[in-house]
N, C-alpha and C positions, 0 to 999 in steps of 0.2 A: 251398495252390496245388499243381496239379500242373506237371508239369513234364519234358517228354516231350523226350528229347534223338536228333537225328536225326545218319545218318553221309552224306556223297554219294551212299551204296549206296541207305539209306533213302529220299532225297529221289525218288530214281528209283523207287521202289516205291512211294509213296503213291498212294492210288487211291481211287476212291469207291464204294459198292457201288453195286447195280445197280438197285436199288427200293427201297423201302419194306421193311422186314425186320419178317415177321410176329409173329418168335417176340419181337424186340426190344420192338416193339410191345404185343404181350401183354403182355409181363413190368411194361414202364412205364408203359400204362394202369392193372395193379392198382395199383401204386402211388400214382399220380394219384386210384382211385378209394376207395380208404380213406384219403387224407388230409385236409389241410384247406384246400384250393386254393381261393380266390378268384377262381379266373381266372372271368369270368363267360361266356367262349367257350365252358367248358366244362360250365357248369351243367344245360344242356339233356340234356347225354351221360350225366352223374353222377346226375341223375334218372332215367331212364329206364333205364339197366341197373341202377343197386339195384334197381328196381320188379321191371323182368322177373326178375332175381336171386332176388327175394323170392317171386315166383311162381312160379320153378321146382323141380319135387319132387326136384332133383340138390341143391339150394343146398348142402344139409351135405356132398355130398359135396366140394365146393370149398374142404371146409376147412383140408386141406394145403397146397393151393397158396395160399389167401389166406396162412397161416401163413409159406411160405416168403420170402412178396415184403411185409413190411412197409412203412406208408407213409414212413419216411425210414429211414436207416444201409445197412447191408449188408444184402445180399441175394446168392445161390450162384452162383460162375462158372458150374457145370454146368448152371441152365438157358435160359442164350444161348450157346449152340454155335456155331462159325463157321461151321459145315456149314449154319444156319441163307439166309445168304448164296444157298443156292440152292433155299429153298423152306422153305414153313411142313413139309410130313411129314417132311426130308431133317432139321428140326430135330428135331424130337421123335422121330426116331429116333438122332440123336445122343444124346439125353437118355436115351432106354433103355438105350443101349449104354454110360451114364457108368459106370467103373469104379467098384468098392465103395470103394478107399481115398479116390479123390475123394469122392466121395459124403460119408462121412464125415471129411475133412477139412473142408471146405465146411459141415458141419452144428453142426459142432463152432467153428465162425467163428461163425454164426448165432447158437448155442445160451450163447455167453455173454453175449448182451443182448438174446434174445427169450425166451418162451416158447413152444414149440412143442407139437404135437396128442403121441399117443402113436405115432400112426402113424409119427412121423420116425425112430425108433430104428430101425423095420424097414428103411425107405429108407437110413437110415444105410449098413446092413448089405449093401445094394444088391438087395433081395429083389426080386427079376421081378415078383410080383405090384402091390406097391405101385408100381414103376416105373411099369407099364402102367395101374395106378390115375390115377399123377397126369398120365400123357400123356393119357389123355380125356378130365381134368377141362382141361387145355387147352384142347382143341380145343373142348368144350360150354362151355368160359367162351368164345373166341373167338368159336363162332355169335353170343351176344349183345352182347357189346364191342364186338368188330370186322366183324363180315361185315356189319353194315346198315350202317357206315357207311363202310367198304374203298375207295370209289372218292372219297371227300372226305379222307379220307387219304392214297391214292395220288398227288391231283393236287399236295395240296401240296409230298409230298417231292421229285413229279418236278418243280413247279415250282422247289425249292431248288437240286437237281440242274441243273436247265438256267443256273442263278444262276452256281455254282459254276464249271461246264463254260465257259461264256466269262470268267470269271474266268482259267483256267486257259489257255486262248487268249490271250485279251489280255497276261497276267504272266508264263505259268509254272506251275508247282510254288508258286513262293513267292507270285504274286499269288493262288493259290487258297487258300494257308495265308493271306496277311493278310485273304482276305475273309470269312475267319472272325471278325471282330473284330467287337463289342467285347468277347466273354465269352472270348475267346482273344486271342495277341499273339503273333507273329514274330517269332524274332530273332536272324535267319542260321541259326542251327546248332540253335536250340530252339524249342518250342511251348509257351506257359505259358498255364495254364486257369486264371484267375481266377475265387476262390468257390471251389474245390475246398473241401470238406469237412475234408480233411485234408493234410499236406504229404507230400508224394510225389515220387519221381523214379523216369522210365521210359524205358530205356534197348531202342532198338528193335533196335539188335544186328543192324543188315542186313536185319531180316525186311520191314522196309516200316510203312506204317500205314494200316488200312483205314477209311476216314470214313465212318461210318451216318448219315444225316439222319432224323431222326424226330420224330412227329408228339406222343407222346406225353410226348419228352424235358422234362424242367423247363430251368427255367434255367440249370441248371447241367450241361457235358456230363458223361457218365460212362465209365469206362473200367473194364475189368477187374480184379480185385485181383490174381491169378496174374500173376508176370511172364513165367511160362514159355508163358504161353498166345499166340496169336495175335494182335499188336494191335489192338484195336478202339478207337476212338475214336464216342462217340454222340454228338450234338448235337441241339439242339431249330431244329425249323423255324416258319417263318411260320404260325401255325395258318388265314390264311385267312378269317375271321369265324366259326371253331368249326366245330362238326357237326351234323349234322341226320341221320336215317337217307335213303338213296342213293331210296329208295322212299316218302318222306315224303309227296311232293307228290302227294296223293291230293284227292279233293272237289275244292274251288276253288283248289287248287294246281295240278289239270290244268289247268284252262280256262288259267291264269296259263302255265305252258310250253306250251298250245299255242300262243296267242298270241305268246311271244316266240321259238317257232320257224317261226311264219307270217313274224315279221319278217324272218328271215333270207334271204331268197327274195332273188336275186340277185348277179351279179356280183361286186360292191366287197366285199360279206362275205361270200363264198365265199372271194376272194382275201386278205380277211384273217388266214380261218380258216387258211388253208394257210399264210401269213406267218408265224402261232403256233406252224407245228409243229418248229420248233429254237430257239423264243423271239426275241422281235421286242419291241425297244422301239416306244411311240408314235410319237418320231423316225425309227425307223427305218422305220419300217412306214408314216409318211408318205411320205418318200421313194421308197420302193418303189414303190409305188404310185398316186404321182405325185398327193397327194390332202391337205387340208392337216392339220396336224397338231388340228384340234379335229373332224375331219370321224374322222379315225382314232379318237380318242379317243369318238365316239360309237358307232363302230363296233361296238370292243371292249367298250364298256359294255353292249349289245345280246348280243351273243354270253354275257357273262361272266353275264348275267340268265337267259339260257336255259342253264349250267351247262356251256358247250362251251370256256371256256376262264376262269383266272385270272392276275387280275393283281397283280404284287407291285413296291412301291416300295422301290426302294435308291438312297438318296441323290437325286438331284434327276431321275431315272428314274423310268421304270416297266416292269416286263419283264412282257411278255404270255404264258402259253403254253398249252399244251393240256388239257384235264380228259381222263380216259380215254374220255367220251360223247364229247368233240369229236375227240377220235382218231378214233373208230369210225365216227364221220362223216365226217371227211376220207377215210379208206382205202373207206368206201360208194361 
């Protein structure tokens, strides 16, 4: 178990970031994608980037970074940077700039229960070339991992995010921490991550704790091995009903969203769309709107079919909110 102990300094600095974190993302997809996951959400995904993987005349060059991110244990603080926080290049410029002794400290963590390419020894040493090596092999794994499927991604974390945010309305600081449950627990002064892999205590020493929701996350959240590093805490969110690429619905998938964007024509789901955009229960969005609550409930079923907004159940609720398309609609 871990085991993250907070001071009143810290409770005032916990925070959540601010989207979806690409580099986080990155890193936890490879993982996900060389393991042996059952989720069958994720089946569709895991097929289709080995295929393109397979197909790509880079493959072998992504043989460091598959090397670095095995699919369970450890894996190197240096490449989820916090500077990550404000954009996928702001990370991978972090990771250029990682010092050689990190480098090889971090390598040398790795390297007693993996095998690694030949390449890592010169990364070890912090050689530029190999850096700038494995930052493109990023970004050309990311084209196929994440960029098709980026905005089924986005919506989910922002829908956990908006989950979270009235959490933190309604309780506080500490009803945001107990909505973390059940794969975490509150308890006044501590935060205990059940599952943790191994036993640990993290002591945040004022600095705060920063909560990454992501998509990629397993069941079990994960956090930094460095204590001196910045705290990050990751957790896994709602996946949603999985992923499909954001441009799939090609052939008789248009006709299928034209149609259920022809439905939207009017009024009552205009006003719901807009209801969705700081999250709206059914109940609530009945109310609002002065309409009853199975009338709402068809509403968002109509919208959530034509990809403009989802919805996620907590507990005897359902909270409705935006996908990035239905953003871009509303602000049209």
């Amino acid at each position: 178990m871990l085991t993250i102990h907070f001071s009143p300094e810290d409770i005032l600095r916990t925070r959540m970031a601010p989207a979806a974190d690409p580099v986080w993302e990155l890193v936890l997809s490879l993982h996900l994608l060389q393991g042996r996951s059952s989720d069958p959400l994720m089946a569709h995904w895991r097929r289709g980037v080995a295929r393109e993987l397979r197909r790509d005349a880079a493959a072998e060059r992504l043989r460091l970074l598959f090397a670095l991110n095995p699919p369970q244990g450890y894996f190197p603080d240096f490449l989820t940077p916090y500077d990550s926080v404000e954009g996928f290049e702001a990370g991978l410029e972090a990771v250029r700039s990682t010092p050689a002794g990190i480098l090889h400290r971090d390598l040398t963590v790795l390297a007693g229960a993996n095998t690694l390419p030949s390449s890592a020894a010169a990364l070890a040493r912090g050689e530029p070339e190999v850096l700038r090596h494995l930052t493109e092999s990023m970004s050309r794994y990311r084209s196929v991992a994440l960029r098709p499927y980026w905005g089924r991604i986005q919506a989910a974390v922002e829908a956990d995010r908006t989950r979270r945010a009235r959490a933190l309305l309604d309780g506080g600081v500490e009803g945001l921490l107990n909505s973390l449950r059940p794969s975490m627990s509150w308890k006044s002064d501590r935060l205990e991550i059940h599952g943790y892999p191994d036993s640990r205590e993290l002591h945040l020493d004022g600095r705060g704790l920063l909560l990454v929701p992501s998509f990629f996350c397993a069941r079990t959240p994960v956090a930094l091995l460095d204590p001196a590093l910045p705290p990050v805490l990751v957790y896994p969110v709602d996946r949603l009903g999985g992923l499909v690429p954001d441009d799939s619905a090609g052939g008789s998938g248009n006709a299928a969203g034209r149609e259920a964007l022809a439905a939207l024509l009017g009024r009552t789901r205009a006003a719901v769309l807009e209801a969705s955009d700081d999250g709206c229960t059914t109940g609530e969005m009945a109310r609002r709107l002065h309409i009853s609550p199975a009338a709402a409930s068809q509403h968002t079923a109509v919208l959530r079919k034509a990809g403009l907004l989802v919805s996620q159940r907590d507990r005897n609720t359902v909270l409705h909110t935006l996908t990035p398309l239905g953003r871009a609609m509303l602000d049209a």
